[in-house]
Legacy VTK file of the C-alpha trace (Angstrom):
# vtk DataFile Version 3.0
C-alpha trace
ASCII
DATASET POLYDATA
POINTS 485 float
-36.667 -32.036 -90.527
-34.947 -35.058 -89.615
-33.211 -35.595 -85.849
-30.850 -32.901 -84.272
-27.116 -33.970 -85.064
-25.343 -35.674 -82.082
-22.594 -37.601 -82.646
-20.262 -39.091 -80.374
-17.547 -40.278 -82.522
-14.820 -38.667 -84.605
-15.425 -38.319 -88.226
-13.905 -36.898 -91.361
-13.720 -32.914 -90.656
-14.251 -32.374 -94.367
-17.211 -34.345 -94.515
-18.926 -32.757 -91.728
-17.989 -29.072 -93.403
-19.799 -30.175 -96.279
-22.579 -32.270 -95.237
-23.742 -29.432 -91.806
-22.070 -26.227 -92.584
-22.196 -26.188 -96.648
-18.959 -25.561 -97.218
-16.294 -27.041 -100.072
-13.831 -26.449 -98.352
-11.467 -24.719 -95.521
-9.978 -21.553 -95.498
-6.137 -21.372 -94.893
-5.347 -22.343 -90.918
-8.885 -23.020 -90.361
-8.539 -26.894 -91.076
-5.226 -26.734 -88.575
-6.851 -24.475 -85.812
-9.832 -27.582 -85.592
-7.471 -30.551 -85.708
-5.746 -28.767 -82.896
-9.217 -28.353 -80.564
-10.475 -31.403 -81.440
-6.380 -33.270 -79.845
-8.037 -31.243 -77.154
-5.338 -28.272 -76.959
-6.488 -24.974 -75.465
-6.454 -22.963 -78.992
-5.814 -18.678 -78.904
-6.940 -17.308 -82.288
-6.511 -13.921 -83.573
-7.829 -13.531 -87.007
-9.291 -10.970 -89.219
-13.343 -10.391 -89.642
-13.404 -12.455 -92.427
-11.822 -14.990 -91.294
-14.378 -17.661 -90.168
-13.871 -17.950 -86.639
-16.977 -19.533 -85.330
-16.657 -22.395 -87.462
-13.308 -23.067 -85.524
-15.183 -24.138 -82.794
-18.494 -25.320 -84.256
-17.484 -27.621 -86.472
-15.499 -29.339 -83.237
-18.481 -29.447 -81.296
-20.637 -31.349 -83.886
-17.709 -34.007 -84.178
-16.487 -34.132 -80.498
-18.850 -35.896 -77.175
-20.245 -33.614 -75.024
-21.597 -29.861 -75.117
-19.555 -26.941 -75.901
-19.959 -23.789 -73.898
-19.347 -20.719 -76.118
-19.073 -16.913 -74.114
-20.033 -14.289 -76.261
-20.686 -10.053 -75.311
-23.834 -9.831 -77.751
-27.195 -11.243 -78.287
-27.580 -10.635 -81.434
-24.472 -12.437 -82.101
-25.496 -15.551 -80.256
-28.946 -15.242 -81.804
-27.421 -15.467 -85.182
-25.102 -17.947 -84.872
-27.502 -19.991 -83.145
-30.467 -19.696 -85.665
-27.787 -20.642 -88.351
-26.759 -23.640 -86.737
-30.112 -24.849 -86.130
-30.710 -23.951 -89.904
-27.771 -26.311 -90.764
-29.358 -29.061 -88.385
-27.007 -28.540 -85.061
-28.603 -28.850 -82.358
-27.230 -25.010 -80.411
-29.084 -22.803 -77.946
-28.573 -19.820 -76.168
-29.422 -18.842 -72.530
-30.434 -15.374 -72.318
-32.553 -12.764 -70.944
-34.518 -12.876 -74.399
-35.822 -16.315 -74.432
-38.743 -17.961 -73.717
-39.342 -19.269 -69.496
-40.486 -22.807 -71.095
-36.905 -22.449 -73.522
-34.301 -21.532 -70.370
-36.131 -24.562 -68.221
-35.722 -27.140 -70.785
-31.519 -26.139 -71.012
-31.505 -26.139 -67.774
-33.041 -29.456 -67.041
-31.078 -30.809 -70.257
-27.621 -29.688 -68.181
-28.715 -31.049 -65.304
-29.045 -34.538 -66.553
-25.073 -34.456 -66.753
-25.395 -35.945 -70.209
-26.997 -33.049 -72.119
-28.396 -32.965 -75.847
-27.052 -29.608 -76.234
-24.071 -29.330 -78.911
-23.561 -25.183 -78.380
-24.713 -23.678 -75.794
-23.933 -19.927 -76.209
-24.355 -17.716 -72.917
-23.090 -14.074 -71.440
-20.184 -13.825 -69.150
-22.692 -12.491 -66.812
-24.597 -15.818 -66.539
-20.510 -17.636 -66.145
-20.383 -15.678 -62.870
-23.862 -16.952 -61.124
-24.177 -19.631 -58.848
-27.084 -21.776 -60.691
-25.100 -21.970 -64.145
-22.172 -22.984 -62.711
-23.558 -25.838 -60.140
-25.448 -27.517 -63.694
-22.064 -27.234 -65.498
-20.172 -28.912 -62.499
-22.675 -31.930 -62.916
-21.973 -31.990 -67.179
-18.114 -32.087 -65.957
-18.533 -35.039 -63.524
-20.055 -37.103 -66.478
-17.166 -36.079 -68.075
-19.500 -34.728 -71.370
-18.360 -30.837 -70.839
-16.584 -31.007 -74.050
-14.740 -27.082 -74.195
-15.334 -23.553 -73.471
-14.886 -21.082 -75.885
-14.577 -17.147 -75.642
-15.511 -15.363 -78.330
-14.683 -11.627 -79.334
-11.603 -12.284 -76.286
-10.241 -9.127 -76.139
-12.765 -7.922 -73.897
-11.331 -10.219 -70.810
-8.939 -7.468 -70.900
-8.568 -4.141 -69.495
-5.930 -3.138 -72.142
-8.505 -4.110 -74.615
-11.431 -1.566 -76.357
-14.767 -3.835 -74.897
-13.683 -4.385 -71.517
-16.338 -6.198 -69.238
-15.394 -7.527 -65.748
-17.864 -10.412 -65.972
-15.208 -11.587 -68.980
-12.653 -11.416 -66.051
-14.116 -13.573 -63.730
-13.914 -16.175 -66.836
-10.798 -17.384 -64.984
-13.387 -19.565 -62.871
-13.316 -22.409 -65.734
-9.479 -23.394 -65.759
-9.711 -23.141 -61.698
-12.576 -25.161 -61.441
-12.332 -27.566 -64.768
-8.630 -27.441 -65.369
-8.463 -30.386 -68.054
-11.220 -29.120 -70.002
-9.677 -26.774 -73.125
-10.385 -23.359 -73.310
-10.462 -21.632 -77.066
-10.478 -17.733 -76.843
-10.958 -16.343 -80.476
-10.767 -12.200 -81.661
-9.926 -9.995 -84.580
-8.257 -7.516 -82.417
-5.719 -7.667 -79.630
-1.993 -6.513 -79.829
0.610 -7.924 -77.721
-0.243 -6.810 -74.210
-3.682 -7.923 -74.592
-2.998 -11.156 -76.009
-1.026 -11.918 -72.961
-3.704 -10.985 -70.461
-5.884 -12.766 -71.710
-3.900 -16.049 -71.758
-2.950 -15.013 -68.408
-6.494 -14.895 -66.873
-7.978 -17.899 -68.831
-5.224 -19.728 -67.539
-4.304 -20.648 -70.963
-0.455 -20.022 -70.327
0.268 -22.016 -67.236
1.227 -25.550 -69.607
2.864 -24.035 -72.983
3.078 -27.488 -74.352
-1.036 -27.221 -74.346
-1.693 -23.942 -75.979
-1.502 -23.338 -79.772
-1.687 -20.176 -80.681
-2.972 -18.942 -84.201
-2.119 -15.193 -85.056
-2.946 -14.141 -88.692
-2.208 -10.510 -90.426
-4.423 -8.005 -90.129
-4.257 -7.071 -93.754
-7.067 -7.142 -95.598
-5.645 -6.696 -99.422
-8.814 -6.493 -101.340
-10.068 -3.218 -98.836
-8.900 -0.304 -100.056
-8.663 2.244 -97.226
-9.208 6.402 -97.263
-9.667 8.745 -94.725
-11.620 12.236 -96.526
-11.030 15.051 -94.437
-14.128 17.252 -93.518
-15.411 20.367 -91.427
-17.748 19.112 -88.647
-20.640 20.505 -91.310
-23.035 17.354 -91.751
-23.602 18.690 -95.272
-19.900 18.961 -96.391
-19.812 14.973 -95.544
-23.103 14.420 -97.119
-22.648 15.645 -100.324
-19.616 14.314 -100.942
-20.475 10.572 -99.945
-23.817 10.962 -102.049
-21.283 12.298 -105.686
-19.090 9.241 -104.737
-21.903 6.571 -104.577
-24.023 7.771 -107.417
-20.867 7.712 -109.577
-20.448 4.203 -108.113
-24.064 3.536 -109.174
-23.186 5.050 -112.849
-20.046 3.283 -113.447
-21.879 -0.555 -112.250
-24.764 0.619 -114.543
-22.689 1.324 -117.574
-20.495 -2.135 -117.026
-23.746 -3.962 -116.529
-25.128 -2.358 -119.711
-21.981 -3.621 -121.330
-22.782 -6.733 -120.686
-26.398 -7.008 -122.428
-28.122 -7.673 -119.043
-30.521 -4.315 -119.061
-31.979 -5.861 -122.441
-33.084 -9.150 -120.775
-34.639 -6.670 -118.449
-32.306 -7.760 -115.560
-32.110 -4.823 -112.790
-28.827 -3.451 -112.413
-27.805 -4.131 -108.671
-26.843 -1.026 -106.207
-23.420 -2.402 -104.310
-24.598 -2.916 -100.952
-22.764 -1.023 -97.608
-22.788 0.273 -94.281
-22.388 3.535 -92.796
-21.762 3.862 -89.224
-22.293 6.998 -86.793
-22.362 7.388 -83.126
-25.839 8.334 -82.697
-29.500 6.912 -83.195
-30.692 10.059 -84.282
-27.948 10.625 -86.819
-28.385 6.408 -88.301
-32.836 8.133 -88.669
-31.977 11.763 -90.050
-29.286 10.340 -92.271
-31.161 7.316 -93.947
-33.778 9.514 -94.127
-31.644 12.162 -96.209
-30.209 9.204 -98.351
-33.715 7.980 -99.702
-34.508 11.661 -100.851
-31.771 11.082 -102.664
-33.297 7.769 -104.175
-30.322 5.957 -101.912
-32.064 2.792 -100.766
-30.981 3.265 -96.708
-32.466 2.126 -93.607
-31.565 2.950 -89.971
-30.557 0.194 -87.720
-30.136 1.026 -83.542
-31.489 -0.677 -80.537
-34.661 1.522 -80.573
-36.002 0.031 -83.193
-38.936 -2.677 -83.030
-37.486 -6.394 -82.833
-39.875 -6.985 -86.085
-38.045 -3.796 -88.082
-34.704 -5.024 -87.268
-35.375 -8.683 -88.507
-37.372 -7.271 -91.930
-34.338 -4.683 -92.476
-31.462 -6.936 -91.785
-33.198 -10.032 -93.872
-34.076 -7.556 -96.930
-30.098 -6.204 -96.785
-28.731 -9.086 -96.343
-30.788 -10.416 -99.703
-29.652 -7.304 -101.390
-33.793 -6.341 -102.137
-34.564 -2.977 -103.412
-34.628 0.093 -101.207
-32.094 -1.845 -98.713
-29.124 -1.189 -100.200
-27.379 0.764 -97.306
-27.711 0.305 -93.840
-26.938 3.325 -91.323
-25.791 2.149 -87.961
-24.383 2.569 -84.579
-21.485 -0.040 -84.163
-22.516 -2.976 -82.537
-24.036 -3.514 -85.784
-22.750 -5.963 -88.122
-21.096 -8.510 -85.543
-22.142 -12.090 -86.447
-23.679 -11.074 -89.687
-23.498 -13.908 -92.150
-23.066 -11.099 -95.546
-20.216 -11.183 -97.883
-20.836 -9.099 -100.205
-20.575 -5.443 -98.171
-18.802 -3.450 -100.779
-18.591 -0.353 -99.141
-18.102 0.695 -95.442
-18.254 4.495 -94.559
-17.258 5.796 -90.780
-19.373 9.005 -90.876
-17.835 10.088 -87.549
-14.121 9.283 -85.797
-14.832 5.569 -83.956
-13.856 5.262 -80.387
-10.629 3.248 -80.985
-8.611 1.897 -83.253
-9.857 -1.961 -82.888
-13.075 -0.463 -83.482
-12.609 1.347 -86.506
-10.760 -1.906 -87.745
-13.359 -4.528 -86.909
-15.940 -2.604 -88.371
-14.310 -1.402 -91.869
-13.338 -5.509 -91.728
-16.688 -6.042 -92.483
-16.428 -4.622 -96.086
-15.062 -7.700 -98.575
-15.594 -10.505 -96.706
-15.621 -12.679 -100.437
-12.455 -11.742 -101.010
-13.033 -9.211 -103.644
-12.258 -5.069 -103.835
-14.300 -3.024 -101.364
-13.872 0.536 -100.500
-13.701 1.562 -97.164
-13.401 5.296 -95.867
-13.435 7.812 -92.768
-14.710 10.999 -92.432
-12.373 12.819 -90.010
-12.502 16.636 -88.340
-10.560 17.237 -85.064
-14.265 18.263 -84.066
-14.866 15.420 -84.080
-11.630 14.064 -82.486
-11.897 16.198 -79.684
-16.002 15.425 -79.232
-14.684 11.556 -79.052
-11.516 12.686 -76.561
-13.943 14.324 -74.097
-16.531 11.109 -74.596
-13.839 8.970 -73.184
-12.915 11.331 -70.518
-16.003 12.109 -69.253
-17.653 7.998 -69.687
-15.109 6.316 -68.637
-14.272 3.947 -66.294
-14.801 5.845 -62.187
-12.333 5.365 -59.710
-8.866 5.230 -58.481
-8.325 1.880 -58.923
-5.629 0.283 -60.759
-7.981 -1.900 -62.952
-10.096 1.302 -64.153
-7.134 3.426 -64.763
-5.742 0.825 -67.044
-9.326 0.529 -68.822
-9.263 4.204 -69.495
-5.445 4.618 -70.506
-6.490 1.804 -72.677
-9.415 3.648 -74.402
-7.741 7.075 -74.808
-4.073 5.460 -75.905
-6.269 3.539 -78.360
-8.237 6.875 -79.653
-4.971 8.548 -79.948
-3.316 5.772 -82.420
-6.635 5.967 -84.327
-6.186 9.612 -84.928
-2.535 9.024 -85.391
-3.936 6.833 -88.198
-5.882 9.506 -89.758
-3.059 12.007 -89.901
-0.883 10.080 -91.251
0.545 10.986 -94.501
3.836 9.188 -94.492
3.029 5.695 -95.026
0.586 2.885 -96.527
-3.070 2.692 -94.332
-2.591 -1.101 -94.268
1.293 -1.234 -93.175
0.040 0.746 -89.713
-2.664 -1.583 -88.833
-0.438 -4.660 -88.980
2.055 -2.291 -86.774
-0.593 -1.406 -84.797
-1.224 -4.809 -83.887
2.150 -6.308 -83.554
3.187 -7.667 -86.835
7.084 -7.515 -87.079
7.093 -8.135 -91.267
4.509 -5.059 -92.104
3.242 -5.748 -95.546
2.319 -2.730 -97.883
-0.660 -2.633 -100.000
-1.018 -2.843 -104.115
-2.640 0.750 -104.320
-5.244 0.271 -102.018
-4.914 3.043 -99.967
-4.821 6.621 -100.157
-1.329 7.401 -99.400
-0.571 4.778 -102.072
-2.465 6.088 -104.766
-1.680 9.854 -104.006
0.531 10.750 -101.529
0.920 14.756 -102.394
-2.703 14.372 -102.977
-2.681 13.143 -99.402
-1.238 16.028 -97.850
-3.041 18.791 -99.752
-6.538 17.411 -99.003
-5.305 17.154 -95.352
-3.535 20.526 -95.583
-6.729 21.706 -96.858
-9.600 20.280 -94.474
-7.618 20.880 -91.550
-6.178 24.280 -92.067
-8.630 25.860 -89.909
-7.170 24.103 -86.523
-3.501 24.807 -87.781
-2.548 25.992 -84.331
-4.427 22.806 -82.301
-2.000 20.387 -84.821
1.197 22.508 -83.865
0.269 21.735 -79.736
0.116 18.404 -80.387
3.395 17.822 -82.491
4.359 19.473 -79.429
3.285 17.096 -77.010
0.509 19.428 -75.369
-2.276 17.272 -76.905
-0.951 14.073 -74.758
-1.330 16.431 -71.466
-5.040 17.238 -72.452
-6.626 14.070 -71.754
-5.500 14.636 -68.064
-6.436 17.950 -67.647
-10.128 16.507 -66.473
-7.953 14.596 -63.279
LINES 1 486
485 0 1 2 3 4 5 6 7 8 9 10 11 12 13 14 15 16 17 18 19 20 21 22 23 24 25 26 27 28 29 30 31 32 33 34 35 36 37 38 39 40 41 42 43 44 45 46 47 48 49 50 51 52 53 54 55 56 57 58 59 60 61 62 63 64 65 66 67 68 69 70 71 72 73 74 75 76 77 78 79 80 81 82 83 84 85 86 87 88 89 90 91 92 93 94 95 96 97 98 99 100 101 102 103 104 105 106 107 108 109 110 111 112 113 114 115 116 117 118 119 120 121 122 123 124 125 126 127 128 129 130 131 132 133 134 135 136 137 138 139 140 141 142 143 144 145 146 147 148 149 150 151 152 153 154 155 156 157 158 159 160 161 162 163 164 165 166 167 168 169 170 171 172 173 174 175 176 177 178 179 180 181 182 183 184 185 186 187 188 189 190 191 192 193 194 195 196 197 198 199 200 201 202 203 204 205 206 207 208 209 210 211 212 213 214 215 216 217 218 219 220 221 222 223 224 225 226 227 228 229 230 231 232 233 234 235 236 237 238 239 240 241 242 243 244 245 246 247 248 249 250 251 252 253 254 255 256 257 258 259 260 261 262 263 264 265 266 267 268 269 270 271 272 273 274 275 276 277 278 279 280 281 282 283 284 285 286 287 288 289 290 291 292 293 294 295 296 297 298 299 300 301 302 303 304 305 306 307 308 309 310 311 312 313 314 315 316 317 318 319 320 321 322 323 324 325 326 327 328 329 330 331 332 333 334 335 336 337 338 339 340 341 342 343 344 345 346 347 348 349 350 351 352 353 354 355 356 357 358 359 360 361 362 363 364 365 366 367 368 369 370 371 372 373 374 375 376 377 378 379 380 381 382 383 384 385 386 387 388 389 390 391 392 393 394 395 396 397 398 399 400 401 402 403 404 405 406 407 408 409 410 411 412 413 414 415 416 417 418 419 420 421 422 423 424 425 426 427 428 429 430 431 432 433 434 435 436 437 438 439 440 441 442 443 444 445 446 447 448 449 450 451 452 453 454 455 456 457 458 459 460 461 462 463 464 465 466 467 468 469 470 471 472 473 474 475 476 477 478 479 480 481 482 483 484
């Protein structure tokens, strides 16, 4: 393997795409959002999960002098990106709780050189706010080689937003203390009001003629989007997903056959997916229920073995047999290098409506038609409603009542969302997040293809709570979340 790339002056952008990160070419306003980091602007971007963020600021780190601090909310993110990189020859670590002692010395004594070797360095916003990480980056800034900072998955800096941390608050630290080095904060989901608190406490908004701000739609035109209304019975969701994949499976079969493939004795592929639930339990009982079904599915939590979640994520992400389908909570999926997720399935109601949007996002990444549906009961509604009540932020304060109006005005537009039948799926996630020209989708929604349809199948799978909808077209429903004050 030959030498760790550092470089230390600028060179072609499209060479280095091709010749570290393997790429032909750029996507559209990814080869503008680098030019602008690397003329050493403090960059806000707010793309979809497809997108290609991280190479925004990887491919500026390679090119530029110095190290590049990049804040991220989970490990398994950094460890991904970070094995990747090394994988492409870049020389990036991570400082974690996870790592070897012999690992977090050497960074540490690499920092405190002042001219460190380091190209990425990705870290927690918990290690940003301690004493011995910030002394060793204050020595890389007086050598002048502490290149830029950059906050991934942003939105959590905010109390408005759905992953609020207060570590990602005290962020504010790097413009106070470094205030020429530039900041890039990147996220798939922020409307207005969290955009602008986050610029606000980065410090990102106090020289306009600095900042360049990217903001892409949020629609996602090859996704088509459904929400299937259901009782809270586990079978009534269960049989219907496992009719609508094996007629999936039947329908690739029969174009593969059409194709001659089955007599070169070529396997016909099983389109791979995700399903995610709320529970660890439900991601074991319900991959469990799949492969009785011959449905190649595997559970994926945090109680799993460190060696089962490497095997099952490297066998789905190479599409081998039996790991067609993984079954998740929702931190899964963040970071994950895998473009070809054809399906994703929301078993139960998601949290919020960035939620449920970054993780259906993750269906269709190469471009190309991917379903993704909801299964929705006001059982379920309500179980979420008194989740967020009862686990929310404690306190009188004026920061945690924000957080939790935050969490429960979010829930309540995701629901919104799911009883609509007025209007396209895709035209009220671009309102949702701010767009002002709402584009509507080619048939790739529900209400699109069917809107009567629509209505009846709501009509029908709701009927039983007819009174519970008539309280909340009344405004009662808005009261509820209160009632627990």
């Amino acid at each position: 393997m030959p030498p760790l790339v550092r470089s230390d002056s600028l060179q072609d952008i499209d060479f280095t795409l091709r010749r570290q990160f393997n790429k032909e070419s750029f996507r559209p306003h990814q080869r503008e959002i680098i030019l602008a980091a690397l003329q050493g602007k403090d960059v806000f971007v707010q793309a979809a999960t497809s997108f290609g963020k991280s190479l925004c600021f990887q491919l500026p780190a390679v090119i530029d002098r110095g190290i590049t601090i990049v804040i991220s909310p989970l490990l398994s993110l950094m460890m991904n990106q970070v094995k990747a990189l090394r994988e492409a020859n870049v020389d990036a670590r991570t400082l974690n709780s996870t790592i070897p002692v012999s690992e977090r010395d050497f960074i540490y004594q690499d920092l405190a050189t002042g001219h460190p070797l380091t190209r990425l360095l990705y870290v927690t916003p918990e290690l940003c706010s301690g004493d011995h990480f910030r002394k060793r980056l204050k020595l890389v800034y007086e050598q002048k080689e502490l290149a830029r900072i950059a906050v991934d998955e942003a939105h959590c800096i905010s109390e408005w937003g759905h992953d609020f941390r207060k570590d990602f608050k005290r962020l504010s630290w790097f413009r106070e203390t470094f205030p020429d080095v530039p900041i890039m904060c990147l996220t798939a989901t922020a409307n207005e009001q969290v955009r602008k608190d986050v610029l606000s406490t980065l410090g990102m908004d106090r020289n306009p003629d600095r900042l360049r701000s990217f903001t892409m739609t949020a629609h996602r035109p090859n996704l088509h989007l459904e929400v299937r209304f259901t009782s809270d019975e586990a079978n009534d969701r269960f049989d219907d997903f496992v009719t609508w994949l094996k007629g999936v499976y039947e329908r690739r079969a029969q174009a593969e056959r059409r194709k001659e493939l089955e007599e070169h004795g070529e396997r016909v592929e099983n389109v791979s997916g995700i399903i995610y639930t709320i529970s660890r339990d439900e991601c074991e009982t319900l991959a469990a229920a799949l492969r009785m079904e011959q449905i190649g599915a595997r559970p994926f939590h945090a109680k799993l073995t460190k060696e089962d979640k490497e095997k099952t994520l490297a066998r789905w992400i190479t599409n081998q047999p039996g790991y067609d389908i993984i079954v998740a909570t929702t931190a899964f999926g963040m970071g994950i290098d895998k473009d070809d997720v054809r399906f994703v399935v929301h078993w139960r109601l998601p949290k919020s409506f960035e939620g449920y949007y970054q993780e259906a996002g993750r269906a269709g990444r190469d471009g190309n038609a991917s379903y993704c549906f909801l299964y929705y009961s006001r059982e379920d509604r309500d179980r979420v409603e008194n989740m967020l009540i009862r686990d929310g932020p404690k306190g009188k304060d004026k920061e945690n009542d924000a957080n939790r109006r935050a969490r429960i005005q979010s829930h309540h537009k995701l629901v919104e969302y799911c009883e609509n039948t007025a209007s396209c799926r895709h035209a009220t996630i671009c309102k949702y997040f701010g767009e002002e020209k709402v584009p509507e989708c080619d048939y790739a929604c529900d209400w699109h293809k069917d809107p009567q349809g629509l209505k009846r199948r709501m009509n029908a799978g709701l009927a039983s709570e007819e009174w519970v909808c008539t309280q909340r077209e009344e405004g009662a429903y808005d009261d509820y979340v209160y009632w627990s004050e």
